[in-house]
C-alpha positions as CSV (number, residue, x, y, z in Angstrom):
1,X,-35.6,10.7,-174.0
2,X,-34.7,10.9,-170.2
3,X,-31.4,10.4,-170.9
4,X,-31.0,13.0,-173.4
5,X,-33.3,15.5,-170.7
6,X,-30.1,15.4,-168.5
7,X,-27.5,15.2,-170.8
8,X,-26.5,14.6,-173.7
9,X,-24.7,11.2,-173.3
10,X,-22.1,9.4,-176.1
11,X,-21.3,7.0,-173.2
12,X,-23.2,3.4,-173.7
13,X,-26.5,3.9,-171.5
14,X,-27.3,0.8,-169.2
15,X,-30.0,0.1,-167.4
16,X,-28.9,1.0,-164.0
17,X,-28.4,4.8,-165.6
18,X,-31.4,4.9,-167.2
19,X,-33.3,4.3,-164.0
20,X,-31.5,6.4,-162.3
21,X,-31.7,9.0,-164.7
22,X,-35.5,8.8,-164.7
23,X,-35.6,8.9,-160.7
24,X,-33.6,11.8,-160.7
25,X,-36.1,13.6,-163.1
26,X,-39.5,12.4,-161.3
27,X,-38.4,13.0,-157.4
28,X,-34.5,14.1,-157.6
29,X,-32.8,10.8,-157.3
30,X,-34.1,10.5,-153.7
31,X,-36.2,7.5,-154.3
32,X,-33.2,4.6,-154.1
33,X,-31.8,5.8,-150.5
34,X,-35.8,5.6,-149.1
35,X,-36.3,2.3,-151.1
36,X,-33.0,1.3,-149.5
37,X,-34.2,2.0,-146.1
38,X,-37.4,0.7,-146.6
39,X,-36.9,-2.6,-148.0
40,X,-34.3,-5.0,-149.0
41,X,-31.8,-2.6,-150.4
42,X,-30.7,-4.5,-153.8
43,X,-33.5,-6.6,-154.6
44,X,-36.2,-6.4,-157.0
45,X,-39.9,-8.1,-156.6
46,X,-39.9,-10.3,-160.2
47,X,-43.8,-9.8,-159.8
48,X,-46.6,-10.5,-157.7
49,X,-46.6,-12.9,-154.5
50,X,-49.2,-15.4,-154.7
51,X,-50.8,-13.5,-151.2
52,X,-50.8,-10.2,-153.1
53,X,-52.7,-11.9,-155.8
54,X,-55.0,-13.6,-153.7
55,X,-55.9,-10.3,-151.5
56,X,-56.5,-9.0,-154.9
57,X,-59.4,-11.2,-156.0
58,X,-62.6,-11.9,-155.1
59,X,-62.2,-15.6,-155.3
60,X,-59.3,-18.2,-155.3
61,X,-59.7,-22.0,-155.3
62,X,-58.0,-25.1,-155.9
63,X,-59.7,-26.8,-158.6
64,X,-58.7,-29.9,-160.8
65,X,-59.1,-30.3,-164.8
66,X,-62.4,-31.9,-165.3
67,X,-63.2,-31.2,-169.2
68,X,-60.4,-30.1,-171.7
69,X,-61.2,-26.9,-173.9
70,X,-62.7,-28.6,-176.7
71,X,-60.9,-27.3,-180.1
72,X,-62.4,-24.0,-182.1
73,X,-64.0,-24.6,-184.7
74,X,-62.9,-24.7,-188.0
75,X,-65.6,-22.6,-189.9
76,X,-65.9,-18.8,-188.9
77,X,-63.0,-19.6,-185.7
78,X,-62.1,-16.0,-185.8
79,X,-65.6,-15.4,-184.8
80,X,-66.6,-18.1,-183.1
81,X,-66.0,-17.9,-179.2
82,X,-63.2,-18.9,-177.9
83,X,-63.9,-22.4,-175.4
84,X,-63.5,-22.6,-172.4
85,X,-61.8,-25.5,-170.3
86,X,-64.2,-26.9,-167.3
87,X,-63.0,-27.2,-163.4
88,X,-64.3,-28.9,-160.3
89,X,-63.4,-26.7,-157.5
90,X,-61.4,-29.0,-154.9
91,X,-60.9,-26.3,-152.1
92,X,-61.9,-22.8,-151.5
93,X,-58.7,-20.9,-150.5
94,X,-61.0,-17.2,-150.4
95,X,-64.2,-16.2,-151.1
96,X,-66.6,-19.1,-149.8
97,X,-70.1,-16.9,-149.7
98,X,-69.3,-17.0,-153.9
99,X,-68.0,-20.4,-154.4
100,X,-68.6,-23.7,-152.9
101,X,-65.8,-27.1,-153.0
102,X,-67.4,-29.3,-155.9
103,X,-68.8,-26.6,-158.2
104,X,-67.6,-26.6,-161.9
105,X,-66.2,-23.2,-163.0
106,X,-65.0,-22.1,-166.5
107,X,-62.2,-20.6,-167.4
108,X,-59.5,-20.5,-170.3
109,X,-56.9,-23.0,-170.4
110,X,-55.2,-24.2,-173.5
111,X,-52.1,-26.1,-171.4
112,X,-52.2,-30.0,-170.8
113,X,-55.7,-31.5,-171.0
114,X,-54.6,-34.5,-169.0
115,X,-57.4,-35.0,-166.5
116,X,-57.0,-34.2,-162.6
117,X,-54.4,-31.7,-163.1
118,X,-54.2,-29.2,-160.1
119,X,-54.6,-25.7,-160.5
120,X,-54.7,-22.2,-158.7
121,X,-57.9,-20.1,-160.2
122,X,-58.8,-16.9,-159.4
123,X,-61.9,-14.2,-160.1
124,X,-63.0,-11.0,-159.6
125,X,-66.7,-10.4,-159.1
126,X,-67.7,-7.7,-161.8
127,X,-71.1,-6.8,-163.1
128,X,-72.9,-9.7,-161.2
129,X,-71.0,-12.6,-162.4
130,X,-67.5,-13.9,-161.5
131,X,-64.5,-13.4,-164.0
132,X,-62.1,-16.1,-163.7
133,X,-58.3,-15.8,-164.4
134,X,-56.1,-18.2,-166.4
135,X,-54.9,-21.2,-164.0
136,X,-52.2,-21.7,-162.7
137,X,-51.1,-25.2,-162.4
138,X,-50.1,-26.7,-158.9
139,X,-49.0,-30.0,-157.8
140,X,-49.5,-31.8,-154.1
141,X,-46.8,-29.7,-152.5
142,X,-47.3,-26.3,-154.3
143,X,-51.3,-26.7,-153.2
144,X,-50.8,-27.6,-149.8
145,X,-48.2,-24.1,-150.1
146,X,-51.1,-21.7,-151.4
147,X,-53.2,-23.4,-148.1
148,X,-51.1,-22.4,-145.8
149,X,-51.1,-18.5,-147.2
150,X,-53.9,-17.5,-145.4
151,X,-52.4,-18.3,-142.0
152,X,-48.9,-16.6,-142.4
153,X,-48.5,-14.1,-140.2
154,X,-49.1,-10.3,-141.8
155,X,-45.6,-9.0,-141.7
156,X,-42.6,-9.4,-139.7
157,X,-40.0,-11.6,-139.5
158,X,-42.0,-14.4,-138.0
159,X,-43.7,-14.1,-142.0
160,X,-40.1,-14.1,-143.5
161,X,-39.5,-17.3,-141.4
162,X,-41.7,-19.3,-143.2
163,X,-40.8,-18.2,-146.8
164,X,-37.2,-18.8,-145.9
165,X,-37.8,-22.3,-145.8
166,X,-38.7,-22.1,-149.8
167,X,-35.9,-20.0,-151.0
168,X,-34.4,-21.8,-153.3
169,X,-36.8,-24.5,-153.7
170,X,-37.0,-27.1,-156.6
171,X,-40.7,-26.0,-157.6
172,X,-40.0,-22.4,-159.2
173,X,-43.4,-21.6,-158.2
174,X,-42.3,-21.5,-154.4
175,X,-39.0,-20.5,-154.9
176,X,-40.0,-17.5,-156.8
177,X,-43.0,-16.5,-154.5
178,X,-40.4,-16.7,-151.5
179,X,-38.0,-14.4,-153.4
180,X,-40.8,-12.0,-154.0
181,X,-41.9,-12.0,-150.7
182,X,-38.3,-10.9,-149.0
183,X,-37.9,-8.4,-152.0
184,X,-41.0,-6.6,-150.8
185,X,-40.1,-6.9,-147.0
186,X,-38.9,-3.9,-144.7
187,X,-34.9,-4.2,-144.7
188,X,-35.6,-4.8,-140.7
189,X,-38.1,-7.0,-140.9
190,X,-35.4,-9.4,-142.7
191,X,-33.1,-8.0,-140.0
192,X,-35.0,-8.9,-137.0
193,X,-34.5,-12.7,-138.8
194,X,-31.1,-12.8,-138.0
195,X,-30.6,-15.1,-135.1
196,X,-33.1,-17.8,-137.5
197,X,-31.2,-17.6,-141.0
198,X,-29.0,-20.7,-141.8
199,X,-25.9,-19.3,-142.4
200,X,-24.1,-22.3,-144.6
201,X,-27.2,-22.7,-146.5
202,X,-26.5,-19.2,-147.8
203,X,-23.1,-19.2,-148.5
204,X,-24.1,-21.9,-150.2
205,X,-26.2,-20.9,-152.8
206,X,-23.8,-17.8,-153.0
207,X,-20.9,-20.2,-154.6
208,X,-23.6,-21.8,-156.5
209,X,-22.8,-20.8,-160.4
210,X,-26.6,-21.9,-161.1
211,X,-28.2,-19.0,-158.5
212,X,-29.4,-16.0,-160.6
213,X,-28.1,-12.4,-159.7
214,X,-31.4,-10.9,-158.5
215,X,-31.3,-14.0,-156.0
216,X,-27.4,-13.5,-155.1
217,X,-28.4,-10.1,-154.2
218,X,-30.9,-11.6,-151.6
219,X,-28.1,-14.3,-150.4
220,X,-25.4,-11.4,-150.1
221,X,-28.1,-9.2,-148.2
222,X,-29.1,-11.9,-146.0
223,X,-25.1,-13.1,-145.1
224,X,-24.3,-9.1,-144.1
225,X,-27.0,-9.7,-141.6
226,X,-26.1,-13.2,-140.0
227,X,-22.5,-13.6,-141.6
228,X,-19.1,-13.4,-139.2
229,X,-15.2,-11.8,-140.1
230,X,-14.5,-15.7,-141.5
231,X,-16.7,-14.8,-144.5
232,X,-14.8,-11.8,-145.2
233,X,-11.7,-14.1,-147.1
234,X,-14.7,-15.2,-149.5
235,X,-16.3,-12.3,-150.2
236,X,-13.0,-10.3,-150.9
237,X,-11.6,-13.6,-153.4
238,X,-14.9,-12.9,-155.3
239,X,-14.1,-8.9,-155.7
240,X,-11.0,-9.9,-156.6
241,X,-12.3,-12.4,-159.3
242,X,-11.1,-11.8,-162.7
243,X,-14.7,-13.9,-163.4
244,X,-17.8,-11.8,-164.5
245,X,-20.2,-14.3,-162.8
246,X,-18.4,-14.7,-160.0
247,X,-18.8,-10.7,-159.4
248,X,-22.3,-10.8,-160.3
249,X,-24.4,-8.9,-158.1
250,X,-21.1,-6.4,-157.3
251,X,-23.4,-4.2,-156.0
252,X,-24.8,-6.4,-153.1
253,X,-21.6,-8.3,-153.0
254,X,-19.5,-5.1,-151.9
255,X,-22.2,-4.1,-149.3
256,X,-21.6,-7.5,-147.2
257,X,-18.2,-7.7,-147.8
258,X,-18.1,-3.9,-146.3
259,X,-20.9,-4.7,-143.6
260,X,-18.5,-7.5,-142.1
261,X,-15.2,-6.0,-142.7
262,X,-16.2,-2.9,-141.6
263,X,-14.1,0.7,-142.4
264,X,-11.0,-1.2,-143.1
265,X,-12.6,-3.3,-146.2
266,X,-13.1,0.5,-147.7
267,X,-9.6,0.6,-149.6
268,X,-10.3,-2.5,-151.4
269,X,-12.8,-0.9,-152.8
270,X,-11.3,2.4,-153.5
271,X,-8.4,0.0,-155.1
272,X,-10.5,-1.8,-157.4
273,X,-13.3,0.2,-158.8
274,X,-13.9,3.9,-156.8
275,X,-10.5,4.9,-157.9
276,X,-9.8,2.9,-160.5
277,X,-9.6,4.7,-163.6
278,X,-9.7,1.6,-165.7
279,X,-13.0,0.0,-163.9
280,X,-15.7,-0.4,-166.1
281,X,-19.0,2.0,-165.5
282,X,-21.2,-1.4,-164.3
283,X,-18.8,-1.6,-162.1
284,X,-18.5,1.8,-160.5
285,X,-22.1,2.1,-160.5
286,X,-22.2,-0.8,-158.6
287,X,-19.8,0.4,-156.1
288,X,-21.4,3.4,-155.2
289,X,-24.6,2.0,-155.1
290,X,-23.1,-0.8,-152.0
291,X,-21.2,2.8,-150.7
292,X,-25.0,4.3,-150.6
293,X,-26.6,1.9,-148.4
294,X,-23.8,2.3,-146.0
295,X,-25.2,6.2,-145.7
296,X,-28.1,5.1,-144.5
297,X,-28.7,4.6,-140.6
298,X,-28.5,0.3,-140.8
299,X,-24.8,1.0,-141.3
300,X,-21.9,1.6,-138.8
301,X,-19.3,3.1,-141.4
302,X,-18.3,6.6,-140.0
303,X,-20.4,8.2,-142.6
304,X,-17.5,10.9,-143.4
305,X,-15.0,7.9,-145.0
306,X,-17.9,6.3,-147.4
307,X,-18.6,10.0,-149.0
308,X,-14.4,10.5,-149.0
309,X,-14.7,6.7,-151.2
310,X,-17.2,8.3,-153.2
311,X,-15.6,11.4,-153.5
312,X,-12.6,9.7,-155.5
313,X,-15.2,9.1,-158.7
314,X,-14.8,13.0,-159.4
315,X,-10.9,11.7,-160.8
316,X,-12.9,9.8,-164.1
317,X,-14.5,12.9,-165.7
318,X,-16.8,9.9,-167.8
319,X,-18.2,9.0,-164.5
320,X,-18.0,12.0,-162.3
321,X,-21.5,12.8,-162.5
322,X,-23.0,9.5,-160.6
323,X,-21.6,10.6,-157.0
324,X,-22.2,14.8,-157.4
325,X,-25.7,14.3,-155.7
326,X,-24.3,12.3,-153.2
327,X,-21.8,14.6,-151.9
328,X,-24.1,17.1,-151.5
329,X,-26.7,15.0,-149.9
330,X,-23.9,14.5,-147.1
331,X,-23.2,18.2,-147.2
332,X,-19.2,17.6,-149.0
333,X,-18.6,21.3,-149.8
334,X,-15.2,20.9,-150.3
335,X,-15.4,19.6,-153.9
336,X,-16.5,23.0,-155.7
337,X,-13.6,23.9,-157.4
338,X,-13.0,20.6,-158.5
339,X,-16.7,20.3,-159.4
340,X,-16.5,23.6,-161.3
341,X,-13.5,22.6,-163.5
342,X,-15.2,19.6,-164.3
343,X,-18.3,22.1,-166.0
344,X,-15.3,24.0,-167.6
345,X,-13.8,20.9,-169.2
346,X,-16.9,19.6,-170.6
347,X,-16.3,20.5,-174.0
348,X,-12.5,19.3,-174.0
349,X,-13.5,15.9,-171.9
350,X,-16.7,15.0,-174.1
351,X,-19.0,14.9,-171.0
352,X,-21.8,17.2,-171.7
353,X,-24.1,15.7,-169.1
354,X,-21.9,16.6,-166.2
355,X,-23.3,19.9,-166.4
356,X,-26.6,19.9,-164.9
357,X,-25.1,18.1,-161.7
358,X,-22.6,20.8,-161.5
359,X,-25.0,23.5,-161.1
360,X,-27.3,21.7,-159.0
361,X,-24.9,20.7,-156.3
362,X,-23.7,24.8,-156.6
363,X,-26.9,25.6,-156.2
364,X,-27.2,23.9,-153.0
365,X,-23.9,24.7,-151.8
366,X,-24.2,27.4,-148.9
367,X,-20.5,29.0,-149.4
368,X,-20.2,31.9,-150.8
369,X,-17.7,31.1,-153.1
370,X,-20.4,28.7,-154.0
371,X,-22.9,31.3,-155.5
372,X,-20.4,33.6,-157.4
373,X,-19.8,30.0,-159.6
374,X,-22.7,29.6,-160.1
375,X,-23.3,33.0,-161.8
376,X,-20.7,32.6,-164.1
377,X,-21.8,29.0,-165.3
378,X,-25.3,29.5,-165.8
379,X,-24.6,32.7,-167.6
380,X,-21.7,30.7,-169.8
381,X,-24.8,27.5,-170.7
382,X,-28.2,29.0,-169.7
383,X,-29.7,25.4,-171.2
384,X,-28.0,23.4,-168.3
385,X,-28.8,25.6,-165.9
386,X,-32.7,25.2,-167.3
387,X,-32.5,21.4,-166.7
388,X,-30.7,21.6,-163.5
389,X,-34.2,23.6,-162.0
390,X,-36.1,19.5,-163.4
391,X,-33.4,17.7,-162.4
392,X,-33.3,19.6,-158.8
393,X,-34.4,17.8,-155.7
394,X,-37.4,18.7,-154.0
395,X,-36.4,20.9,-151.1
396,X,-39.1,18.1,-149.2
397,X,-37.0,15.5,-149.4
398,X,-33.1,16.9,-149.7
399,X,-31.1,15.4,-146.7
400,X,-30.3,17.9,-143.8
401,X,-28.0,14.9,-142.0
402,X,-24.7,15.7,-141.6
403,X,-21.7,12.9,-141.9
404,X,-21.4,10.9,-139.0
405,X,-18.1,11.4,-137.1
406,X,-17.8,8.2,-135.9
């Protein structure tokens, strides 16, 4: 029902426009330029890092399988409460005024009943009595991992060192918590790592087929950081690709490749998806989102070409709508004629939803010409012009930057 809030869509509706769509109705699609400049700009946390977990609770230990949840039983099982597998606690990772090494704990576990088996358990003190979470299992190497938490350094890139070294890593446990835990970094935290990232490990797992997108993104992030001009001839073969996988992660893929070409790697872009009527909507998307995090401050694109790149969507009437907050973000007055044919030819183009945009970016247009639109178009759909005062940015957090003439 978002979607249909802003407009009313016959397009297919992906995922990256229904988020957006629902950003721009909670906080006026500001919220994925701070994220941007807050944290690593394409990635997304798959869930919660074993040290956010273990600040969390109460309690965490290493324990090892002593006695296997006995089976329910049969008679009356529905009502009959549910066994518990028994542990001998091994090491106290947090929490040692609760728990001592060698006490038997409880807790569900209906997984392997072979004896020994390592695990991760944690609990939360309520009412008196510890609660204890499902374990998770551990081997030698992933234990002697969850030890070493609590000694990490906070924050910083001197933390990010250490996870670096498990990125990647053949116990998905590790390789996942080291994912999660430069997902969640500041962008210049993973910055400040530069001079300590191993360059041909990551172009490595970039030509890796077997590398998921969410982790490419990381990889493409990372190599815009410590990568040189001799990665450019890569990066640009994989735009180029006619392969879908190879082009996975476009979005992150287009920001490096712009990061180390610099203003002159802009046309390719333009070329193959800004300007391209034919590109496909995932793709475009993509684009602007990689032509978005070079308008924040980490990039060194004059400021002025990327919103003239974005300013070559309004062409595709389907598609026209994704870059209209942009422009006016980075204060582009020049498009309000085109802008306000594209409200006129909503009904002839079969694009509904470009609407609301339309009046919005009038709205916050300071020429005159500007405001005597806007008049007419509300008056002509009063119902857009309703949803455009949701849709509207709060006047808190609207960008007063001007392009960078650089």
């Amino acid at each position: 029902m978002v979607v249909q809030a802003l407009r009313n869509d016959t397009r297919p509706v992906g995922l990256p426009f229904l988020i957006s769509a629902a950003i721009t109705i909670l906080i006026g699609g500001v919220f994925p330029q701070l994220v941007s400049a807050l944290t690593c700009p394409f990635c997304s946390a798959e869930g919660k890092t074993l040290t956010q977990e273990l600040n969390e609770m109460d309690v965490v230990v290493i324990a090892r399988l002593e006695v296997p949840a006995p089976p329910a039983p049969k008679e009356n099982e529905f009502a009959a409460e549910v066994p518990k597998a028994k542990f001998r606690v091994q090491t106290v990772v947090k929490g040692g005024d609760m728990v001592d090494e060698g006490d038997l704990i409880e807790a569900f576990y209906f997984g392997d009943p072979t004896k020994g088996k390592l695990f991760q358990i944690r609990a939360m003190e309520l009412a008196g009595a510890l609660q204890w979470s499902s374990p998770t299992s551990l081997n030698q190497r992933s234990a002697a991992f969850v030890l070493k938490l609590p000694k990490v350094p906070r924050s910083g890139p001197d933390r990010l060192a250490f996870f670096q070294e498990y990125l990647e890593d053949a116990d998905a446990l590790l390789a996942r918590d080291a994912y999660d835990e430069f997902a969640i970094a500041p962008y210049s935290d993973v910055a400040a790592l530069k001079d300590r990232m191993n360059h041909d490990r990551i172009v490595g797992w970039l030509a890796d087929s077997k590398v998921s997108p969410s982790r490419r993104r990381l990889y493409f992030t990372l190599l815009g950081i410590c990568g040189t001009e001799t990665d450019v001839p890569m990066l640009e073969a994989m735009i180029r690709s006619d392969s879908r996988e190879q082009r996975s992660a476009l979005d992150a893929l287009l920001a490096c490749y712009l990061t180390l070409k610099g203003e002159t790697g802009i046309p390719v872009v333009e070329e193959l998806y800004l300007g391209n009527p034919k590109s496909e909507y995932q793709d475009v998307y993509a684009s602007i989102m990689a032509m978005r995090f070079h308008l924040q401050d980490v990039s060194l694109l004059p400021k002025q070409r990327v919103v003239q790149a974005l300013r070559l969507v309004l062409d595709n009437p389907q598609q026209a709508d994704l870059v209209i907050k942009d422009l006016a973000d980075y204060k582009d007055w020049s498009c309000v004629e085109r802008l306000v044919q594209l409200f006129m030819d909503a009904g002839k183009n079969k694009t509904p939803w470009m609407r609301v945009p339309v009046i919005v970016y009038l709205r916050r247009c300071p020429l005159p010409e500007a405001k005597q639109h806007l008049a007419r178009l509300e008056k002509a759909d009063p119902e857009a012009a309703k949803r455009a005062t949701l849709a509207a940015p709060s006047p808190l957090t609207v960008s007063t930057d001007t392009p960078s003439k650089s």
